[in-house]
C-alpha positions as CSV (number, residue, x, y, z in Angstrom):
1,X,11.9,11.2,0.3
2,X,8.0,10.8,-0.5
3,X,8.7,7.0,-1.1
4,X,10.1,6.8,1.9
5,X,6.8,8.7,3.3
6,X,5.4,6.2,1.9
7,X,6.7,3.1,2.6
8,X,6.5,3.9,6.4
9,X,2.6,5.3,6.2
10,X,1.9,2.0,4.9
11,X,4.1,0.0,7.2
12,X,2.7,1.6,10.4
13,X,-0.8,2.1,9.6
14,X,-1.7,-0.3,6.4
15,X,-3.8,1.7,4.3
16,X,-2.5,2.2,0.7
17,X,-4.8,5.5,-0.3
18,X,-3.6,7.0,3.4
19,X,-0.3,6.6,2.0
20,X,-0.7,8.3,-1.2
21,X,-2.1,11.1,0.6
22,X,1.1,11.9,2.8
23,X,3.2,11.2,0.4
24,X,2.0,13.5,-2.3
25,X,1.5,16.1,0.8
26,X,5.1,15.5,1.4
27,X,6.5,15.9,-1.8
28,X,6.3,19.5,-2.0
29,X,7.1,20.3,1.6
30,X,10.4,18.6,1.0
31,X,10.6,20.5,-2.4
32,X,10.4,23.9,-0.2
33,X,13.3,22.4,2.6
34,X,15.2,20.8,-0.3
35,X,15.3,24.7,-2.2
36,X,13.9,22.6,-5.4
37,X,12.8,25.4,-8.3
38,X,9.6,27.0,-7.7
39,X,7.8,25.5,-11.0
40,X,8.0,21.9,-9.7
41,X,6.8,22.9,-6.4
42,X,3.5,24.7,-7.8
43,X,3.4,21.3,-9.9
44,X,4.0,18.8,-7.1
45,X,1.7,21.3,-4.8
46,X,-1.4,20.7,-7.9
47,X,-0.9,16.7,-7.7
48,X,-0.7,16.6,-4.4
49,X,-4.2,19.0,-3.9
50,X,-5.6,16.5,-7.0
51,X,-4.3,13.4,-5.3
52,X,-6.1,14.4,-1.9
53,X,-9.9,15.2,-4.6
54,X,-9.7,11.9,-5.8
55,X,-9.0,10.1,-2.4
56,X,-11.6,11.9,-1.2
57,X,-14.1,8.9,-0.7
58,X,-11.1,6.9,0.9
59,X,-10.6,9.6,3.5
60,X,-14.4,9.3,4.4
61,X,-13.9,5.3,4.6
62,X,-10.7,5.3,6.9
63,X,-12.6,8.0,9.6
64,X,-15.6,5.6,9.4
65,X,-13.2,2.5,9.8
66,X,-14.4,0.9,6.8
67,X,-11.6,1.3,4.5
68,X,-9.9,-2.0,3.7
69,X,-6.2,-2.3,4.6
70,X,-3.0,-3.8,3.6
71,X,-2.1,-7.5,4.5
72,X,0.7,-7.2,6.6
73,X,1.3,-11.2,6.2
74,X,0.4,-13.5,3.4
75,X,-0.7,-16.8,4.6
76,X,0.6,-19.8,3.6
77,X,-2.0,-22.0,1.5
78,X,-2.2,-25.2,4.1
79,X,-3.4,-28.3,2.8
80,X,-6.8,-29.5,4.4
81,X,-6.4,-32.8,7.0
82,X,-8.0,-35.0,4.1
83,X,-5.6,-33.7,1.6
84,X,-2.4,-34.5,3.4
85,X,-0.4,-37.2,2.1
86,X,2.1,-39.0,4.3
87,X,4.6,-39.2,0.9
88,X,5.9,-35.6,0.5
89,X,7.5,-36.2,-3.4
90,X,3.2,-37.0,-4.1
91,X,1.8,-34.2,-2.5
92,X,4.5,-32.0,-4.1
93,X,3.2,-33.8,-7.6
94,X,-0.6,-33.6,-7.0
95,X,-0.1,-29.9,-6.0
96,X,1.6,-28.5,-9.1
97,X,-0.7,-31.0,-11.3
98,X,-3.8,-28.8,-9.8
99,X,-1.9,-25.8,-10.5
């Protein structure tokens, strides 16, 4: 369930350390609907207060909007105007060759 937490905190709002903040938030509220033993609450409840200490500096950076985020899309390396070749088999060649 916190991977889940997770994978949508990062898919809506791109920031990793935001992320591992709800998620280790998460993990011992659904520890307490779930009826999970009390010992790995208290346990998942201490990561989750350390997790939030040592994001601290993050939280500060994503309130002042200065907190880098996720790339949603990779871009494709394009080959510069000079660079293309009309013979596709040569360009394939001369690109793994610089590789």
């Amino acid at each position: 369930m916190a991977i889940g937490v997770f994978a949508l905190t990062l898919w809506v709002l791109n920031y990793v350390s935001l992320s591992s903040i709800c998620s280790s938030i998460a993990l011992p509220i659904f520890g307490i609907l779930t009826n999970v033993p009390a010992p790995y609450i208290f346990m998942s409840l201490g990561i989750a207060i350390m997790v939030v200490f040592k994001h601290h500096e993050n939280i500060l950076r994503i309130l002042m909007g200065t907190e880098s985020t996720f790339p949603k899309k990779i871009e494709i390396d394009k080959p510069a105007k000079e660079n293309i070749i009309s013979d596709p088999i040569s360009y394939y060649l001369i690109r793994i060759s610089r590789e």
